[in-house]
N, C-alpha and C positions, 0 to 999 in steps of 0.2 A: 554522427552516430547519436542515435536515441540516451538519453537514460534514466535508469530506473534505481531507484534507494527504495531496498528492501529491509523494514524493522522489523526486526525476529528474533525472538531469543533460541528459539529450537535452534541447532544446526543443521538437524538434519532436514528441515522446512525449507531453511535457508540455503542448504547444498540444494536441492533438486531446483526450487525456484531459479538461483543464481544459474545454474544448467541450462532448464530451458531457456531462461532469456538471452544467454553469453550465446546459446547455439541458434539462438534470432537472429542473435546481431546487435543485442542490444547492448549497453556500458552496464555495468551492473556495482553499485554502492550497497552498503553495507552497515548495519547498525543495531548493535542487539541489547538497546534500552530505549525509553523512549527519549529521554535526555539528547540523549548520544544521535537519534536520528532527527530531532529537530535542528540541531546545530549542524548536522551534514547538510539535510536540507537549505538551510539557512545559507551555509558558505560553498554548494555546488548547483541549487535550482533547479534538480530534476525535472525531467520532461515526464514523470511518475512515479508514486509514492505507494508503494504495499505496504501495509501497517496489520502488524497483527493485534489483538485484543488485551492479551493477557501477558503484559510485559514487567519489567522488574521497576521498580518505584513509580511509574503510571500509567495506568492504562491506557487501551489507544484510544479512548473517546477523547481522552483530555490530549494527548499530542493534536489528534485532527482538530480539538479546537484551540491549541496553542498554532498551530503550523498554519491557519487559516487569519491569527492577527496576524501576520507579517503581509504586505501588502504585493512583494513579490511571490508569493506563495497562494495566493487569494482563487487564481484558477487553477492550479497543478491539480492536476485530476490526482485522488486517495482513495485506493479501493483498498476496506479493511479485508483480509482473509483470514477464517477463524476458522476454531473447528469451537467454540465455546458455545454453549449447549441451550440457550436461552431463546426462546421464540420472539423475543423483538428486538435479536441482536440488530438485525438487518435494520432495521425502524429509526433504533435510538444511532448507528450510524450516520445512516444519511441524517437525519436531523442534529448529530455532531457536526456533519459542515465532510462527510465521505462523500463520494462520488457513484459508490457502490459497494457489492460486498458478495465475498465469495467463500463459500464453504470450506472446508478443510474435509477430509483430504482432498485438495487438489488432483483435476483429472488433465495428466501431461498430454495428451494425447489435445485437448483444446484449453489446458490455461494459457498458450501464449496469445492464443486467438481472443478472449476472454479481455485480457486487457488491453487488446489493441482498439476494443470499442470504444474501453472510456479517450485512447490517445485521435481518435479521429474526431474532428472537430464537429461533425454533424449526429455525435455517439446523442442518444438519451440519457441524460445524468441517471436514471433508475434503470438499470436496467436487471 
């Protein structure tokens, strides 16, 4: 079984995500600082990292470029999902060291599908 560590401070971001994924099939981990999900990351290795933006003492630009020295973590695909209102969120992501990046709010109907591009190995890192 897949899994996915989702950093989010919202709960209720974090309820509907963890939803859709659990009714994939996917393990779903949990982390609502950026501290707190780099060290999950660290000591479980996700097979996928959702990172939201606007977290309590760091940002998510600096987790994806904490989370990307570790050299077990180097590929794990990080798609940030935000709803943070800034036209080169997407930009300054990927050149954080993301994989991608997905708007908030979230449409259930296709976020499972969403990140199951970046989990296929012939996905386009931009997509």
């Amino acid at each position: 079984m897949r899994s996915v560590l989702i950093i989010e401070d919202n709960k209720d971001n974090f309820f509907l995500m963890r939803y859709l994924l659990e009714n994939s099939g996917y393990k779903v981990l949990g982390a609502d600082s950026g501290w707190m999900g780099i060290e999950i990351a660290l000591y479980n290795n996700p097979d996928l990292i959702i990172l939201d933006i606007q977290l309590p003492g760091m940002d998510g630009y600096s987790v994806v470029r904490h989370l990307r020295k570790h050299s077990e973590l180097v590929s794990t695909p990080i798609v940030v999902v935000s709803s943070f209102a800034m036209a080169n969120n997407k930009e300054i992501a990927i050149n954080s060291g993301a994989n991608g990046f997905i708007e908030k709010p979230i449409d259930p109907d296709c976020f499972v599908t969403q990140l199951e591009n970046y989990l296929n190995p012939l996905a386009d890192k931009e997509q």
